[in-house]
VOBA-1610 file (N, C-alpha, C; in pm, whole numbers, padded with zeros to 5 digits, always signed):
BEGIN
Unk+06002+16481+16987Unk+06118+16504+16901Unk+06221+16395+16921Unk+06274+16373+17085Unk+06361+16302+17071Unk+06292+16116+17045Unk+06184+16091+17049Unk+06114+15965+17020Unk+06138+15944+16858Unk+06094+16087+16773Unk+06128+16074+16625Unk+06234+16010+16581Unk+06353+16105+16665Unk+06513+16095+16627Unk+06516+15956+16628Unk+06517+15894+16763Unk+06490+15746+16780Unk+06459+15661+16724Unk+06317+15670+16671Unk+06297+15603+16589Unk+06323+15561+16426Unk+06395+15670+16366Unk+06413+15694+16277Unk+06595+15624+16260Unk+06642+15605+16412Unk+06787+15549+16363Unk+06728+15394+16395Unk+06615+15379+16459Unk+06631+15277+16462Unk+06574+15152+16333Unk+06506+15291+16279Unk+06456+15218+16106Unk+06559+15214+15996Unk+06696+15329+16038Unk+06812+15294+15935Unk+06849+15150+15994Unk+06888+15139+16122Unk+07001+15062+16181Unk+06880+14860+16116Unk+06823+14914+16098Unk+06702+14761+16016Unk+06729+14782+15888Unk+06722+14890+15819Unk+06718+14861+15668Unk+06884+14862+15656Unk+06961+14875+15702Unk+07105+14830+15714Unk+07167+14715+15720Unk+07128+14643+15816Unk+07114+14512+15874Unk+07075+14432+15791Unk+06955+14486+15669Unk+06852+14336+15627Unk+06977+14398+15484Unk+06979+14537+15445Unk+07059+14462+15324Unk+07203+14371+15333Unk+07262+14358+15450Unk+07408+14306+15471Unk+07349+14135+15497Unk+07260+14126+15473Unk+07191+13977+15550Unk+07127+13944+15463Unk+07171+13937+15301Unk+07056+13820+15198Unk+07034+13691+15215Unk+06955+13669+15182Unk+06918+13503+15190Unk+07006+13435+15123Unk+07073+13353+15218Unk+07163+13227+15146Unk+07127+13155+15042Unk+07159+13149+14922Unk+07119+13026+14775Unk+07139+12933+14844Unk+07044+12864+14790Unk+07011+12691+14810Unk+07122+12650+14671Unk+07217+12558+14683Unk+07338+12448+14573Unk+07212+12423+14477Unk+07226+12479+14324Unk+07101+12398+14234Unk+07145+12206+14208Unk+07303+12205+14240Unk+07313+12061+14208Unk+07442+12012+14359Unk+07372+11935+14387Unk+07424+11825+14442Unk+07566+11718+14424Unk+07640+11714+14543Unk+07764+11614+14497Unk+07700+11476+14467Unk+07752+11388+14362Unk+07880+11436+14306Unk+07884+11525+14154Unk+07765+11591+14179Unk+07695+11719+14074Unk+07780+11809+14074Unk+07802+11883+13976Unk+07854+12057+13963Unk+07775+12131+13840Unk+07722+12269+13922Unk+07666+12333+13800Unk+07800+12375+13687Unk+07740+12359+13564Unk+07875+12329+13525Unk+07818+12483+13414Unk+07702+12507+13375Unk+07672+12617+13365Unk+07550+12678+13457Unk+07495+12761+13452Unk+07394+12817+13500Unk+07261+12729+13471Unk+07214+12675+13559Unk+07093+12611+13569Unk+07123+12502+13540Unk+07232+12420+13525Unk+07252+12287+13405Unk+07352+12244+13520Unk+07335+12096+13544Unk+07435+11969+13666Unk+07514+11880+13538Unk+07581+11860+13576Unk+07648+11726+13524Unk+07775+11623+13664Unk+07760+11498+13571Unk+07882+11445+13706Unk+08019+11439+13712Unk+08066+11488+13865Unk+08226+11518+13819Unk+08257+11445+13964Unk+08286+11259+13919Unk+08301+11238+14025Unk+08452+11239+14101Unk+08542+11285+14025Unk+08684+11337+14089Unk+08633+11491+14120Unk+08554+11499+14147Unk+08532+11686+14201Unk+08647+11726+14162Unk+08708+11756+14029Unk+08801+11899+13949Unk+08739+11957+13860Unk+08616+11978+13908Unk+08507+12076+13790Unk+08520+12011+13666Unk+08542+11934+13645Unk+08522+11892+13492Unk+08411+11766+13447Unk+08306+11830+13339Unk+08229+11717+13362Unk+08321+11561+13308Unk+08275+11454+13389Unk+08323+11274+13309Unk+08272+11283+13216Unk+08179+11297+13166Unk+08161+11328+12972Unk+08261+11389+12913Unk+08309+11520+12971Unk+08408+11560+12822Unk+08538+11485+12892Unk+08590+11451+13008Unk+08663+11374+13043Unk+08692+11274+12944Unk+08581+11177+12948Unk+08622+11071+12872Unk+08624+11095+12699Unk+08574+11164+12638Unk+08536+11233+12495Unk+08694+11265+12521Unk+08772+11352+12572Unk+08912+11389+12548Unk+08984+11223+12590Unk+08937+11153+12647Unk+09057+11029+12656Unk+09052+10949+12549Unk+08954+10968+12455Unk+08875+10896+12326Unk+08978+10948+12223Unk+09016+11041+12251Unk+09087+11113+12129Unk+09200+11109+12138Unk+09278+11106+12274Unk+09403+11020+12281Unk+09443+10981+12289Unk+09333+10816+12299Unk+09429+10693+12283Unk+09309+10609+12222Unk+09284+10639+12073Unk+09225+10560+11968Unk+09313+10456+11937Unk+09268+10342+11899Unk+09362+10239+11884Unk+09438+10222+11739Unk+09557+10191+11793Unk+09666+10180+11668Unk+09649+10065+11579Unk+09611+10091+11457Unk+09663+09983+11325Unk+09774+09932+11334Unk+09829+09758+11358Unk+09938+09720+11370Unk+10015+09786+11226Unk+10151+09848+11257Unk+10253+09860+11156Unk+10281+09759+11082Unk+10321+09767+10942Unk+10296+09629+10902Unk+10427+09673+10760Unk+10523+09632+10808Unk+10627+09636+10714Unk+10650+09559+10587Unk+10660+09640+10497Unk+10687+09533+10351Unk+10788+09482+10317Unk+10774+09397+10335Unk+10902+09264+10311Unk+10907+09132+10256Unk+10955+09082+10230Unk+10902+08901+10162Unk+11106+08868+10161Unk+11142+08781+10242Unk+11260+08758+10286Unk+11310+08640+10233Unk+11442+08606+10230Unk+11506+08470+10160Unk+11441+08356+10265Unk+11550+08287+10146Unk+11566+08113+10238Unk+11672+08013+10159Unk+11672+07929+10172Unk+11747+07854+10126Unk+11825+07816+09993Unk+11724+07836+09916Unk+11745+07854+09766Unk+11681+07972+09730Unk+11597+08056+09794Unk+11545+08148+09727Unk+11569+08252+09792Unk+11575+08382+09736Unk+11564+08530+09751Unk+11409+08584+09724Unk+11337+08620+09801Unk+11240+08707+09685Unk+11293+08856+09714Unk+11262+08898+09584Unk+11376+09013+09576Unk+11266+09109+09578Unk+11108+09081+09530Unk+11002+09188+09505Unk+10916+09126+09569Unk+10823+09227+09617Unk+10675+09158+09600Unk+10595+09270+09606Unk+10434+09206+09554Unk+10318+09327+09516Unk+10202+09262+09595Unk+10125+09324+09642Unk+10018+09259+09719Unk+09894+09381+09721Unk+09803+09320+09601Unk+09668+09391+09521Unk+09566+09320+09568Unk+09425+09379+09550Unk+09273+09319+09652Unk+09286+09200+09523Unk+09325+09165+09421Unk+09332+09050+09334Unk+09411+08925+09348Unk+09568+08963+09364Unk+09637+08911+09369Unk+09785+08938+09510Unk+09880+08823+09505Unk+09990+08854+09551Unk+10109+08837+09424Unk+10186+08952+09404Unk+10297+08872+09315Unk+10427+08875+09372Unk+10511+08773+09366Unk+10640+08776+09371Unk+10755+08738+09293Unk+10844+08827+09321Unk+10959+08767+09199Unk+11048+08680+09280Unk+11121+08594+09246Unk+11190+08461+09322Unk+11305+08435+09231Unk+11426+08491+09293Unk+11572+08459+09248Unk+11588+08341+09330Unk+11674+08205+09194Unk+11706+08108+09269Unk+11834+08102+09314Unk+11918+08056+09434Unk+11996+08091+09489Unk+12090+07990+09508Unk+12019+07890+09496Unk+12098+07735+09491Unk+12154+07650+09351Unk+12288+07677+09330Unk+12299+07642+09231Unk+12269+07466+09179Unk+12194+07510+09048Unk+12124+07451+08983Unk+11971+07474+08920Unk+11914+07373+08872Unk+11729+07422+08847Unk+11671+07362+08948Unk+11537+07457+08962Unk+11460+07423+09057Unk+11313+07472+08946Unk+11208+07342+08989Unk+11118+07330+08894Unk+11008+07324+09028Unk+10943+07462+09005Unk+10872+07479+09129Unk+10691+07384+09082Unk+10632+07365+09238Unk+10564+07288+09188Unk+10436+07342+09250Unk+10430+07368+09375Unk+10356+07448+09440Unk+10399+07578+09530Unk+10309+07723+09521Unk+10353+07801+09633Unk+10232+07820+09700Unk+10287+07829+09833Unk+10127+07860+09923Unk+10176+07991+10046Unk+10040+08072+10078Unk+10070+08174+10151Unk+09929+08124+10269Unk+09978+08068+10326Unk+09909+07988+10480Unk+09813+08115+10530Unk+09842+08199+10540Unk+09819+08332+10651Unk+09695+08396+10579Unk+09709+08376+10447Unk+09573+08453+10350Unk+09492+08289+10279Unk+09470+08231+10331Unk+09484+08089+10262Unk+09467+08108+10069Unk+09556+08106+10033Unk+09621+08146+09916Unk+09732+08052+09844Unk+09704+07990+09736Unk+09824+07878+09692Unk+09803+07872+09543Unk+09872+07830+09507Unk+09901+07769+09315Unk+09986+07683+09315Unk+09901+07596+09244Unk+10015+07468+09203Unk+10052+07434+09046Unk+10125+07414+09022Unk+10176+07408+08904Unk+10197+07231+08847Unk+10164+07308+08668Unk+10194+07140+08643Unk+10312+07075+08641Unk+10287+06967+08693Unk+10442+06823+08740Unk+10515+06840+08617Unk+10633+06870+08610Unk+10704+06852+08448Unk+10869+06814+08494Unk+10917+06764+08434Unk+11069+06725+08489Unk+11219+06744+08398Unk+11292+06768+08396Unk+11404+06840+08350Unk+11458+06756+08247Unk+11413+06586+08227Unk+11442+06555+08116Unk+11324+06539+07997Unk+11221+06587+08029Unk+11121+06640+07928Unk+11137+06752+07893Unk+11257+06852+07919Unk+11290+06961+07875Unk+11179+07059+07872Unk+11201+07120+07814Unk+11143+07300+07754Unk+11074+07329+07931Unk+11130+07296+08026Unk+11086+07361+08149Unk+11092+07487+08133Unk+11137+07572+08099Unk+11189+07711+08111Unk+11049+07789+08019Unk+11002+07733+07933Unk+10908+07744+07879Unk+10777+07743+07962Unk+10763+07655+08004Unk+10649+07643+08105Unk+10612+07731+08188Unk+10726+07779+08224Unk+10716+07914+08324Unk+10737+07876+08471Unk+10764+07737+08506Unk+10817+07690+08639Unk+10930+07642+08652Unk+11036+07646+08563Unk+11138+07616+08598Unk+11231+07749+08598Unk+11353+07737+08719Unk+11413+07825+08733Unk+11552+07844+08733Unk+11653+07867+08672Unk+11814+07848+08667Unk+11838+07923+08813Unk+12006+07867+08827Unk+12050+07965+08923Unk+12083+08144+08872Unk+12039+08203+08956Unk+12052+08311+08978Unk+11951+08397+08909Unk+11858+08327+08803Unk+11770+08388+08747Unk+11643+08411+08814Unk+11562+08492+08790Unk+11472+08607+08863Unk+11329+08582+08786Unk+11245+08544+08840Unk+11098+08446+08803Unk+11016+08502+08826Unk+10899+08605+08817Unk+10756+08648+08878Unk+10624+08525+08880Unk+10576+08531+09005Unk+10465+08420+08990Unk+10403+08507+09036Unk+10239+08503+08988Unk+10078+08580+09077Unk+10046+08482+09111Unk+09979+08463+09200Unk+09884+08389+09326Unk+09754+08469+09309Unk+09675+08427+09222Unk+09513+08499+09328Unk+09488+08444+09436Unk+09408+08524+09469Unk+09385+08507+09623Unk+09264+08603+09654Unk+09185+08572+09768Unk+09097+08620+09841Unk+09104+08632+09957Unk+09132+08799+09997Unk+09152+08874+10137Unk+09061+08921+10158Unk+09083+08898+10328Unk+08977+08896+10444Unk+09017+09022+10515Unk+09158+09096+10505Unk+09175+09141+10580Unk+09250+09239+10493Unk+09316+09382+10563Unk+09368+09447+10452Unk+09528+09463+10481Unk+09595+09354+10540Unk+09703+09338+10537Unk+09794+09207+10535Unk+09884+09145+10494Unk+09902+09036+10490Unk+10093+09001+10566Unk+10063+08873+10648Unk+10209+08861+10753Unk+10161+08689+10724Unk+10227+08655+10659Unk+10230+08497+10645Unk+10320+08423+10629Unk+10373+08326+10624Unk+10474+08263+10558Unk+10480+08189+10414Unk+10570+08231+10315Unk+10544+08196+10165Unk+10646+08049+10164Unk+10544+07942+10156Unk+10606+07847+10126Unk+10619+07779+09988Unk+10762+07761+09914Unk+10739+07726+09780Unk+10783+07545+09801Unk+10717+07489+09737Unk+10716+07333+09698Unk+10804+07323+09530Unk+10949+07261+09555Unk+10987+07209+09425Unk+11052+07102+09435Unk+11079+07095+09257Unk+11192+06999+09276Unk+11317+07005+09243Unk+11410+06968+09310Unk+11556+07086+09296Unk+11676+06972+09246Unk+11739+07018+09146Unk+11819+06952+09037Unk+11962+07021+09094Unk+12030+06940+09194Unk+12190+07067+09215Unk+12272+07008+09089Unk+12348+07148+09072Unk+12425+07108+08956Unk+12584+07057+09012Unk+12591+06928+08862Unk+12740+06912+08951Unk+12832+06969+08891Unk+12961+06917+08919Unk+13041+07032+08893Unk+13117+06949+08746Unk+13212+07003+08717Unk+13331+07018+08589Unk+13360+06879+08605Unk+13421+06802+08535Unk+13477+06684+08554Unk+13627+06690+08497Unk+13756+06755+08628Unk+13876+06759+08616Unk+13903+06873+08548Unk+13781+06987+08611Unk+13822+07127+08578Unk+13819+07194+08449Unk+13776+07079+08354Unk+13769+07127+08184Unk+13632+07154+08132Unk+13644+07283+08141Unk+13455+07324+08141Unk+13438+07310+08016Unk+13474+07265+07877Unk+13491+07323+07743Unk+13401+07165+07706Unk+13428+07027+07794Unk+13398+06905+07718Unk+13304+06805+07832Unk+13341+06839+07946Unk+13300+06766+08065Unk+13205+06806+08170Unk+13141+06858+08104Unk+12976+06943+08213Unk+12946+06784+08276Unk+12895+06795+08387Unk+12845+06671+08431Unk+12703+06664+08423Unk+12658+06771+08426Unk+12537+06779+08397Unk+12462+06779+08573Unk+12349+06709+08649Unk+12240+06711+08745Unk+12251+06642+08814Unk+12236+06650+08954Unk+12234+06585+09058Unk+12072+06514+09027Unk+12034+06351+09097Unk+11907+06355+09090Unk+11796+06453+09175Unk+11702+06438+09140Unk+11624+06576+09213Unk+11602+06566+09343Unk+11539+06642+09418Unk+11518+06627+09526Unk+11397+06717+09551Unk+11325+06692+09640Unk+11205+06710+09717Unk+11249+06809+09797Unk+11182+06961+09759Unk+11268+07053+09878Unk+11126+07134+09907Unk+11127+07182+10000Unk+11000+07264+10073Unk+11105+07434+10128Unk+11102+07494+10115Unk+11119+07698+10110Unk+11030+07724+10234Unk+11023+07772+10348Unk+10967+07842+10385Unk+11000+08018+10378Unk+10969+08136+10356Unk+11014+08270+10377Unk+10881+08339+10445Unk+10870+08440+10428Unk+10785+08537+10534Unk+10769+08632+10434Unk+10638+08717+10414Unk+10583+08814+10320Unk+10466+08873+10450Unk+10518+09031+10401Unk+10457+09137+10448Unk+10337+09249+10389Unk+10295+09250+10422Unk+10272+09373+10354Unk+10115+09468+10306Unk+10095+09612+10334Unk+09964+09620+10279Unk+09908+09580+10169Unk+09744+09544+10199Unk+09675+09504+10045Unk+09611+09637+09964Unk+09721+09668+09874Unk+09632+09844+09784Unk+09551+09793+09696
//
């Protein structure tokens, strides 16, 4: 009887023991591994549980690279204002107030940055009907020229250089505007540089 008793605590005091005592899991993944689900490793070599795949997939997304800003503008100069400009996959246009009193009989414009230019035919202020032609320009009056052109790129930052020839006007002769216009300085050889901005729509 008392051998039974005995034996019988001593078969609880084992099946007690073995359930408090499971077999330790073997790690399915290895540093610098983390199971990141069940059965599945990936690498997390800053060990903060996170796999470097979606790590870098989220740094991808917040700092894609920026399209330079590209402001529309086309700015004076010396004799000129451009007061507009349009910039199409065809063409560039600008309008060009002259600013220097007198005519200016433009001869060439060029846009360096898109290699882009027009030159115009040579004509001179005492062969008249310039204004006709479409290259000559009074003071203060407001001119559109197109440039075709062929873009490479879909934005344009260049400098607009116009080539003329510039007639200053002189003045009154003893203040009596009614009989004594003096009429033109001889011409002169003048080169414009300004700056044009802007997207190509």
């Amino acid at each position: 009887m008392k051998k039974t008793v005995l034996f019988g605590i001593l078969i609880s005091i084992i099946l007690i023991s073995g359930a408090g005592c499971e077999k330790q899991k073997e790690p399915l993944c290895n540093s610098p591994y983390f199971e990141y689900k069940t059965g599945e490793c990936c690498l997390d070599q800053d060990s903060n549980k996170i796999c470097d795949n979606d790590e870098k997939q989220e740094e991808n997304k917040l700092y894609q690279p920026v399209q330079p800003v590209i402001t529309e503008s086309c700015t004076k100069s010396t004799h000129f204002q451009c007061t507009w400009s349009n910039i199409n996959k065809e063409e560039v246009q600008i309008k060009l107030k002259l600013i220097g009193n007198g005519i200016g009989i433009i001869k060439k414009i060029d846009i360096p940055g898109i290699s882009c230019s027009k030159e115009f035919n040579e004509i001179t202020v005492e062969r008249g009907k310039i204004f006709e032609a479409g290259v000559g320009i009074r003071y203060e009056e407001i001119q559109q020229f197109n440039l075709p052109c062929t873009f490479n790129k879909d934005f344009v930052d260049s400098d607009l250089i116009v080539k003329m020839d510039f007639y200053n006007a002189k003045t009154f002769k003893e203040g009596n505007t009614s009989n004594y216009w003096m009429g033109y300085e001889d011409k002169e050889d003048i080169t414009e540089t300004m700056r044009i901005t802007g997207l190509v729509r």
